[in-house]
C-alpha positions, 0 to 999 in steps of 0.5 A: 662235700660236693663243691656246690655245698658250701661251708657257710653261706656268705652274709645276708642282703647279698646277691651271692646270698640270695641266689645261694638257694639255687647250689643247694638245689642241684642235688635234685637235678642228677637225672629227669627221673630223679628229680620227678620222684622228689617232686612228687614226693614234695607235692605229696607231703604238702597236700598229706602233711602239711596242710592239714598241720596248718589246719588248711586244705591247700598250700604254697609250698616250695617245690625243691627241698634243701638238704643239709649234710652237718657232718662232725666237726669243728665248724657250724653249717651255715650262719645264725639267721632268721629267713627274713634276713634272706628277703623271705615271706613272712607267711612261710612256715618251715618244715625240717625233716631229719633222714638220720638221727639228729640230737644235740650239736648234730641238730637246728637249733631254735629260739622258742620264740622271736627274740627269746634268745633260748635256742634248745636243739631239736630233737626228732624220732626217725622211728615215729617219722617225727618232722620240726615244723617252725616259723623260720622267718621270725625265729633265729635258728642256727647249727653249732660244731658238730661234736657227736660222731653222726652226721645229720642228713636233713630236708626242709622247705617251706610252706605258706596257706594258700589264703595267705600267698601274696604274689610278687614278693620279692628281694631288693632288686627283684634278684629273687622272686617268690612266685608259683611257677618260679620258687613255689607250686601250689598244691591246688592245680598242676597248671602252676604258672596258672594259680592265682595268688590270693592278696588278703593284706596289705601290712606287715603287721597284718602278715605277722598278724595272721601268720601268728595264728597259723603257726601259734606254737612257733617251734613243734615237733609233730608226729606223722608221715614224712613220704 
């Protein structure tokens, strides 16, 4: 492991746990040229794949994936967590996108639905360019052990449909913001910083509510091109 990729991340609601997105982030900034191509190569998979998924035309998307390297072994990537416990968005959909084979211990395990409990591995196609798209904020996910002889190489990010991005989302403190320009672009205009947010609600329950809708399935493997 590269020392910027750590073990396990330390426990939520701290401001070492917060700011942990930044170390897996490094991985883009080798060079200016690589980290346009995987800029465009995000920008291109959120207008072409996960927008019409979501069943929208445009979206909120978090511009710089995080990777994940679950090497075998005897330990888990990572903690059990849902991503609210990291102060995320409720709206966020999560799309996880496997580089090498992932099966069994190697894989993201998920429960099927907010607090069912029944966490099942997933399992996706390299050869059919198959992505797990899920609703990471409400639904517990975690690693076990790696007990297979294959490491798992994994891209994921998140993503919001433009009518449901609020700006100014923030963790306590505003250690952590969520807005365009900073954690997120949008695939509606280049002009980033410039992209309104759209405020459609104003409770949680409202979020929960329409963001249920969007991502009914919770947890689906999907079929499609991944670049």
């Amino acid at each position: 492991f590269p020392p910027f990729f750590p073990r396990a991340p330390p426990p939520p609601h701290t401001h070492a746990g917060i700011n942990l997105c930044n170390k897996h982030r490094r991985w883009i900034a080798f060079s200016r040229e690589h980290a346009n191509r995987v800029k465009a190569a995000t920008l291109k998979f959120a207008r072409e794949v996960a927008a019409p998924a979501l069943g929208v035309t445009e979206v909120v998307y978090e511009w710089a994936p995080s990777i994940r390297v679950h090497m075998p072994g005897p330990r888990p990537l990572g903690i059990p967590h849902t991503d609210a416990d990291y102060f995320h968005p409720p709206t966020e959909v999560n799309f996880w996108i496997p580089l090498t084979p992932c099966f069994g211990s190697n894989s993201l395990c998920c429960e099927s639905a907010p607090g069912k409990g029944d966490h099942t591995a997933f399992e996706a196609s390299l050869e059919r360019c198959e992505y797990v798209r899920f609703w990471g904020n409400a639904l517990h996910h975690h690693t076990v052990a790696n007990r297979t002889d294959v490491t798992r190489v994994s891209l994921d990010f998140r993503v919001i449909p433009h009518q449901l991005f609020k700006s100014g989302w923030a963790a306590p403190g505003r250690r952590c913001t969520f807005d365009l320009g900073g954690f997120y672009r949008s695939t509606r205009c280049l002009d980033q910083p410039g992209v309104p947010g759209v405020e459609l609600f104003d409770t949680p329950e409202a979020v929960v509510e329409q963001v249920g809708e969007v991502a009914a399935d919770d947890a689906t493997v999907t079929t499609g091109p991944v670049a």
